[in-house]
N, C-alpha and C positions, 0 to 999 in steps of 0.2 A: 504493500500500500504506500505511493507517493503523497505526501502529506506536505502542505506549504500552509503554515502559522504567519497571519497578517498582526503584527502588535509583540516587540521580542520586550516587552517590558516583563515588570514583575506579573501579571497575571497571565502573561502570556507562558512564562517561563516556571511559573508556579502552579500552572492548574493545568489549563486545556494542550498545552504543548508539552508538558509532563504526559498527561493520561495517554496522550499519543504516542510519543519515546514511547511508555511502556507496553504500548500494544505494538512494537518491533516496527512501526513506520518508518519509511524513509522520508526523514522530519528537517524541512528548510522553515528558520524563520525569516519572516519579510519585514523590514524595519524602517522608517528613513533618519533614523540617530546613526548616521555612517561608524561612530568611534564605538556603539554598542553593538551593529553588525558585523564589524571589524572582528573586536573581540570575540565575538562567539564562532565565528569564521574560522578564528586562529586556533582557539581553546577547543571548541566542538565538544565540550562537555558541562556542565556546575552542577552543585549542590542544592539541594530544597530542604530546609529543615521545617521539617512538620511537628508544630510544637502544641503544648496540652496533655490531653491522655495519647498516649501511645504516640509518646515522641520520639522521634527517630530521625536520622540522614540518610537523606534519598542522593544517588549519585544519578543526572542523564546525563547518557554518552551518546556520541555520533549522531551528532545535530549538526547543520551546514546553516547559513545566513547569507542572506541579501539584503541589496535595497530594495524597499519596495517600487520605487519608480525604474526598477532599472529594466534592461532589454531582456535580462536574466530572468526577471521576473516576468515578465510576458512569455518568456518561453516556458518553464518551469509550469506555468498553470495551464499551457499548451498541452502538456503530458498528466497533470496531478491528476489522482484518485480521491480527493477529498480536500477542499481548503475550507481553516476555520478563522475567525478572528480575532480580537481582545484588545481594540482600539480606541473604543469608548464612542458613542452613540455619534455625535458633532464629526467625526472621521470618516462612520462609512461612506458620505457620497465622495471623501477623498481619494478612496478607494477603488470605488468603480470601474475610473475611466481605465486604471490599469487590470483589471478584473476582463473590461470589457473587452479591451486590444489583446487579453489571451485568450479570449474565448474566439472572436473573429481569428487567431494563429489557428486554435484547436481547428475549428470548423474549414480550413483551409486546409489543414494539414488529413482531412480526411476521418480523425479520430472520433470515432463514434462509441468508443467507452462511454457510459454514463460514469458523470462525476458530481458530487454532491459539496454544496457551500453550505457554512452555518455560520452564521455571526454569533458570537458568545458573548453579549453584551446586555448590559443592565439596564433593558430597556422592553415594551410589550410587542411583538414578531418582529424584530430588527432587522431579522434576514430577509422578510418579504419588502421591507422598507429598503433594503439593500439589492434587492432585485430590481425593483425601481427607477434607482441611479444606475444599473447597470444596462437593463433596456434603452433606456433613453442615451447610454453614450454608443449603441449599435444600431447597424442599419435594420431597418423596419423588417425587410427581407429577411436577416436572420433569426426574428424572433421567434418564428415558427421552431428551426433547430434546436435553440435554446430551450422550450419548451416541453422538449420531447428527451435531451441528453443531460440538460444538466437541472439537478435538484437544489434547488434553493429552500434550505428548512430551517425554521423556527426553532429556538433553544429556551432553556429556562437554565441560569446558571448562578449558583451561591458557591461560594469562598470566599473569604474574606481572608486578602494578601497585601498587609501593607508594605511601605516602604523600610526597606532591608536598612539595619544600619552605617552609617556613612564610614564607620572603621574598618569594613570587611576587608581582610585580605584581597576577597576573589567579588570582584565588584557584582558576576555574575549570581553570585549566591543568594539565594531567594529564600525569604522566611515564609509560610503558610501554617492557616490552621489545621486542625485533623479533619473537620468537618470537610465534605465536596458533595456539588451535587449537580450534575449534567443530564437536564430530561430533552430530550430533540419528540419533535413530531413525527412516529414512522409516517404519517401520509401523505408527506413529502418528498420520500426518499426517491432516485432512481436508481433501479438495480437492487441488489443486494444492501441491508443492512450491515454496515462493517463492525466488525468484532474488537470492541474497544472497552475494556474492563472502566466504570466508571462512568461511561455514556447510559443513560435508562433512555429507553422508547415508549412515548404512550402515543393513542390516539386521540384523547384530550386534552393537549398540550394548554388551553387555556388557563384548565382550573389549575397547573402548577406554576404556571406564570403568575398568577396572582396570587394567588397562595404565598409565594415567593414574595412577589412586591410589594401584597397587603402586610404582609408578618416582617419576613429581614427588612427591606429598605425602607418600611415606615418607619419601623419600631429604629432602626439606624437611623434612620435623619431624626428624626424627634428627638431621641438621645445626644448626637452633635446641637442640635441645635439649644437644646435645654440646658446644654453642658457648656456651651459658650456664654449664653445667657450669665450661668453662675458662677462662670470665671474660671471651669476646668480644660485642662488641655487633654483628655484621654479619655476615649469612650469608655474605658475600663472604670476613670475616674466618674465620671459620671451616671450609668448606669448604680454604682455603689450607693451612692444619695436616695435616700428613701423619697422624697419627695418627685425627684425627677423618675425613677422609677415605677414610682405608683401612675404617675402620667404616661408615661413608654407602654406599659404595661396594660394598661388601659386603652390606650390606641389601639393597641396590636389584640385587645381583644373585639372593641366596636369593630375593627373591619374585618376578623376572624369571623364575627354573626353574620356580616355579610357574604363570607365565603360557605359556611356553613348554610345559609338559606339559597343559593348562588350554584352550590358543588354538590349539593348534599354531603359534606364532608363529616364525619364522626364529632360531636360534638367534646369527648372526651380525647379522641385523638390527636385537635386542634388545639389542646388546652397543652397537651403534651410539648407539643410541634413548637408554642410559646416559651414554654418555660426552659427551652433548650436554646434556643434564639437568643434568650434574657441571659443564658449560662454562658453563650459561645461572647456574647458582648463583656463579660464579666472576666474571659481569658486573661492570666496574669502575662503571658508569654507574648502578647499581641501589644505592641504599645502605636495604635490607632489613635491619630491627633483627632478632635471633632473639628479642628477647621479642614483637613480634608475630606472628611466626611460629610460635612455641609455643604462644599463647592460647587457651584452650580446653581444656586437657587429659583433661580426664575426656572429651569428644566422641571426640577424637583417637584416645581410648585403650578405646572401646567396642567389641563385638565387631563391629560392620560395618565401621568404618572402616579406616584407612591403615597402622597398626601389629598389630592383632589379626589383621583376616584375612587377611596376607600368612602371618602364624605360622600361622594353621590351616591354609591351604594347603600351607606344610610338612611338618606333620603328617598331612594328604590322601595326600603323595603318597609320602611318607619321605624327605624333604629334608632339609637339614641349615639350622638357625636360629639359629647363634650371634652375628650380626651384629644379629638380629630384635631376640633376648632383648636384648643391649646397649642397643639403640636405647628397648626400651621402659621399662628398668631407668632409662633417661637422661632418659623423659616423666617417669614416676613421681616425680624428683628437681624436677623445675620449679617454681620458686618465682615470683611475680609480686603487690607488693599491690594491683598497678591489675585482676588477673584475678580475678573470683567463684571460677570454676572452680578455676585455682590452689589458692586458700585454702579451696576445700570438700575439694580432695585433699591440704591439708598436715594437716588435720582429720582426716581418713579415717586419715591413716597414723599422727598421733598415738595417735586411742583408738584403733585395733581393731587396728593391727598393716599390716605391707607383704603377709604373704600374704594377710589375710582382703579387705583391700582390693584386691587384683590378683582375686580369686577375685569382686569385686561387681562392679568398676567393667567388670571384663574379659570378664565372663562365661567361667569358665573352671574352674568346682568340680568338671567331669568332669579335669580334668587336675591332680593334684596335683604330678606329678612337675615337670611345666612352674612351674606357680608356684613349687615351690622355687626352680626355677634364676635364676627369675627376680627371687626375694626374694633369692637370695646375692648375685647380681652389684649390684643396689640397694644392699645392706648395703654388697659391699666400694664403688661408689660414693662412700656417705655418707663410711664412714672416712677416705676419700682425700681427699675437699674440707674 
């Protein structure tokens, strides 16, 4: 199995380009940090320490590296049997165009292997959002081929892999926690499903995306931002705090009710599913800043993602959201000068005000009641800090 990893950072080199190495791929990552494509080019191996219970060092070997813009890379996806990504949402239509220019090689060169893409990104169907920029950078003519040889599938992906510390001998060396979890959509696949210890297949890929985004990425940004709020630098540190916890915790159960009326999900299973989520944030071994956990907040805080469509779920079903509304009153509040986002939302709330900005950024002008409540709890925030 020809394998090319788009994203050689740490979650690339810690999760999904790991789980590859280990199912025996012949595994190129694609990069455009020339001096970390380099390195890995030269080394063609690093360490993963998997830390927590069942801590242990992981050796991959026989890994190659490109850039991603390069000719190498156009060819390479000419021939691959699978490309994955780990580039972070705002990238993949960076992506594309060189995706596309290998796929018009492929289809030139004859090769009618079916090959399967998957975007591994913390976002809801990324890959079909990435089909999208890929179509559009090919001719119309070819779209029928594409259609028929290459699979473009949806992923749900948790790890949590922060940044390695800056003393490491081997710069490549990548910290992760024990937890992983890779669900792809089989009814996207073409050809055979490839045998990757690691990877789960459902045919309801929905409910674990959500599941995912209601539970980890809420109950995680609520925690960053609650913890910035009180002046802590470490999700470990702030999960800790009873107070900010009782909040986390209570988010990640309002839209848990929503998955559970949503999924039919096990209502004791989910309660489980929480209190493992509240554990793995709690990791001593992980030192997770909340300002990069935060970053991004206008994404964060859009209506598809992690904080808005738990809230409209709420409202779907007649749920109760006062954990929600906290959580988002506490993105809104995030300050960062290293984040664009940050400082286009401390702008927004300057001129126009916190509801007119909850009602853009949120998509949320059919509900005014909601943005009150949502501008009060923000106001009394502000006062309090």
């Amino acid at each position: 199995m020809k394998a090319i990893h788009f994203g050689a950072g740490n979650i690339g080199r810690g999760f999904i380009g790991k789980l590859l190495a280990d199912a025996q791929a012949e595994l190129t990552f694609a990069d455009v940090n020339q001096p970390l494509v380099d390195q890995l080019a030269h080394q063609q191996s690093y360490q993963v320490n998997v830390v927590g219970e069942n801590a242990r060092v992981e050796q991959v070997n026989r890994v190659s590296a490109i850039h991603s813009n390069s000719a190498d890379a156009i060819q390479q996806i000419a021939q691959a049997d699978i490309i994955t990504t780990a580039v972070g949402p705002q990238v993949l239509s960076k992506i594309a165009h060189t995706l596309a220019q290998g796929l018009i090689v492929r289809h030139s060169n004859g090769n009618q292997q079916p090959m399967n893409i998957i975007a591994c990104e913390n976002m809801v169907r990324g890959t079909s959002q990435l089909k999208q920029h890929v179509l559009e950078a090919m001719p119309a003519e070819l779209h029928a081929w594409v259609e028929e040889h290459i699979g473009f599938v949806d992923s749900a992906v948790d790890r949590i892999v922060p940044p390695s510390a800056a003393a490491n001998d081997d710069p490549l060396e990548v910290t992760v926690e024990t937890f992983s979890e890779w669900i792809v959509d089989s009814t996207q696949f073409k050809g055979q499903l490839p045998q990757i210890t690691g990877m789960e297949s459902t045919a309801n890929l929905m409910a674990y995306v959500e599941r995912k985004l209601f539970t980890l990425n809420t109950g995680h940004a609520i925690t960053a931002y609650l913890g910035q709020l009180a002046g802590y630098q470490t999700i470990r540190e702030a999960i800790l705090d009873p107070a900010i916890r009782t909040v986390v915790k209570g988010a990640m159960e309002e839209s848990g009710a929503v998955l559970i009326k949503r999924y039919n999900f096990d209502p004791q299973q989910h309660a489980a599913y929480i209190e493992k989520i509240l554990g793995r944030f709690e990791n001593p071994y992980l030192h997770d800043d909340v300002e990069r956990v935060g970053r991004q907040p206008l994404r964060k805080l859009s209506a598809g993602d992690r904080l808005i469509k738990p809230l409209r779920g709420t409202l779907e079903y007649g749920l109760t959201n006062h954990n929600l509304i906290m959580g988002i009153a506490a993105a809104l509040s995030y300050r960062s000068h290293q984040d664009p986002q940050a400082l286009e939302m401390a702008t927004l709330l300057n001129d126009q005000g916190v509801n007119r900005t909850v009602m853009q950024v949120c998509e949320l002008e059919d509900q005014p009641e909601l943005v009150a409540q949502i501008a009060n709890v923000y106001n009394a925030m502000q006062r309090k800090a």
